[in-house]
C-alpha positions, 0 to 999 in steps of 0.5 A: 656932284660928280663921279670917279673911275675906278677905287682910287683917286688919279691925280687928274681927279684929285685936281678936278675936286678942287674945282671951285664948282664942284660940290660932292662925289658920288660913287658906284658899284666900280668905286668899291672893292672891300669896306677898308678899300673904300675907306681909304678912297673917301678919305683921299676924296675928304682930303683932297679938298679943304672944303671936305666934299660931300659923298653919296651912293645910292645903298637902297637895298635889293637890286639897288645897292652898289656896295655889297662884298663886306657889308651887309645886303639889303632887301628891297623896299617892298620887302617892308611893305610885304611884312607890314600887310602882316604885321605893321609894328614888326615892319616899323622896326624892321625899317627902322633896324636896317635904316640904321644899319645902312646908315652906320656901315656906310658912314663906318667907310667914310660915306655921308649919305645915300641917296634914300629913301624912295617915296614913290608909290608902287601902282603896277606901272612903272619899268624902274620903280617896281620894288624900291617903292616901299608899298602900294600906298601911300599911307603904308609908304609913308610909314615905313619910310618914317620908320627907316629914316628915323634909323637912319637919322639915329646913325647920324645921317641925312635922308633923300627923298626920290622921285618928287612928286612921284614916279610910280605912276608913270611906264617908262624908265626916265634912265632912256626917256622923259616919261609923261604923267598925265594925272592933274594936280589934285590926283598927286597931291592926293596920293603921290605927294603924300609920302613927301609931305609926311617926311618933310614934315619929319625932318628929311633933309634933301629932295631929288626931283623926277626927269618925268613931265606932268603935262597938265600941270607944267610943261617942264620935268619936275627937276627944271620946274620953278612951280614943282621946286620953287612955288609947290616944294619951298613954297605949299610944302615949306621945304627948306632942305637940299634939292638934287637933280637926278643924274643930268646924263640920264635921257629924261633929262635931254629935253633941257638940251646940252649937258650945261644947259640941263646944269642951268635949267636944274639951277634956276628951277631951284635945284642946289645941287646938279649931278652929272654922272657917267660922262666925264665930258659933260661934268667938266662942260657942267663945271665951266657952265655954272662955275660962277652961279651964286651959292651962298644960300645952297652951300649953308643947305648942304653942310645938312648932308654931312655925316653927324660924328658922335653917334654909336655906329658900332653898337652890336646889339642894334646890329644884332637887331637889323640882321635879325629883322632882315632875316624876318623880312627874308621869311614874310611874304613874297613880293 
């Protein structure tokens, strides 16, 4: 999965998508001007390919949501948990409201999936996670992360969980440097872990592992780990959906080497996807590297990220319904 320049597709792009390795597209802040602007770009994406490519954003909310003029902002995870230490069916629904209203406004402009939800627990640690964590446990996480996929499921689209096995409790920022959770297993398992394990078992369809290394446990970042992917992932959590690697540009992941070579080691740890963003040397360097890796069981994985058609996406009383509901997480406690 790679991205694009700018809010059209250019005819060397619109080659590149046909690269046999390549499986999705993700876009950016700089992909998107207005909701009708991008509409015709994912369809030009759509329509570059036979084989329809996937497209993907990252629309979480607060300060990460790269598409804003025209739909509707988001608020920040944390705003959920700030609303359901006061009254946990009102954030249950709040969560599930704007679940669907992401899920809907980004499927109304031709967008299959956003990377979402984020199921790492806040502990008060971390530069990057701080208030896309729902709440400060992982009880309250997995709730309210149950509730907001159920919305989106009900718009048609897929969830992806971030950042397994968890990244809150680690300082620094895995978008500069590799990060080192030193906690054995059994402290995961019983906390960090417990979010995915929840919404794993209520049908999340695609997992993005962490550029952080638990050094006690396995001397590989999660995302090259064939025991956090292969044996404690497919295998104790019995996950059967998409794995996809976190940007493989990002620092954390320079520890697996070159660009190819951090594609590779993503792959055979377990991953089904690679994404490479931000470097457009590295991602056609990436294609070449794993133009032949074997896809047959990936490729049936991922057509479970693509957008379900036949679903209401334009039902003005759930809109209704959402706006009100971020007005109310506007009006709880601050977080």
């Amino acid at each position: 999965m790679l991205d694009l320049q700018g809010v059209e597709l250019s005819a060397e792009e619109r080659e590149l998508l046909r690269h046999p390795a390549v499986g999705g597209v993700i876009l950016f802040r700089r992909n998107f001007v207005a909701p009708e602007q991008l509409a015709a770009l994912t369809k030009a994406i759509h329509d570059a390919d036979e084989r329809r490519l996937l497209i993907a954003v990252d629309q979480e909310g607060g300060r990460v949501q790269r598409f804003c003029e025209g739909l509707t902002r988001l608020p920040a995870a944390a705003r959920f948990g700030a609303l359901y230490a006061e009254d946990e069916r009102a954030a249950l629904g709040a969560a599930r409201a704007v679940g669907w209203l992401m899920a809907a406004e980004l499927r109304s402009v031709g967008v299959d999936f956003s990377f979402a939800p984020v199921l790492d627990v806040e502990q008060g640690l971390s530069r990057v996670i701080g208030d896309r964590a729902f709440a400060t446990t992982p009880e309250a996480v997995s709730a309210l992360a149950t509730a907001w996929l159920e919305g989106v499921h009900s718009a048609g689209m897929a969830g992806c969980g971030k950042h397994f096995p968890g990244h809150g409790g680690v300082v620094a920022d895995s978008h500069l440097e590799l990060p080192e959770d030193h906690r054995p297993l059994r402290a995961l398992e019983q906390h960090d872990l417990l979010p995915f394990r929840r919404l794993i078992a209520g049908g999340l369809e695609a997992v993005m592992p962490a550029h952080v290394r638990y050094a006690v446990i396995d001397p590989q970042p999660a995302g090259f780990s064939a025991f956090w992917l292969r044996e404690l992932l497919r295998g104790r959590l019995r996950f059967e959906g998409v794995i996809i690697s976190d940007d493989l540009n990002m620092g954390g992941a320079g520890v697996a080497g070159t660009p190819a070579a951090r594609a590779l080691a993503a792959l055979q740890a377990g991953c089904d996807l690679a994404l490479i963003c931000n470097n457009r040397e590295a991602a056609v360097a990436v294609l070449e590297a794993v133009v032949d890796w074997p896809m047959d069981e990936s490729s049936v994985r991922l057509q479970r990220l693509r957008a379900r058609p036949g679903l209401d996406i334009n039902n003005a009383e759930r809109r209704q319904a959402a706006l009100s509901a971020i007005e109310q997480l506007s009006a709880s406690s601050s977080v």
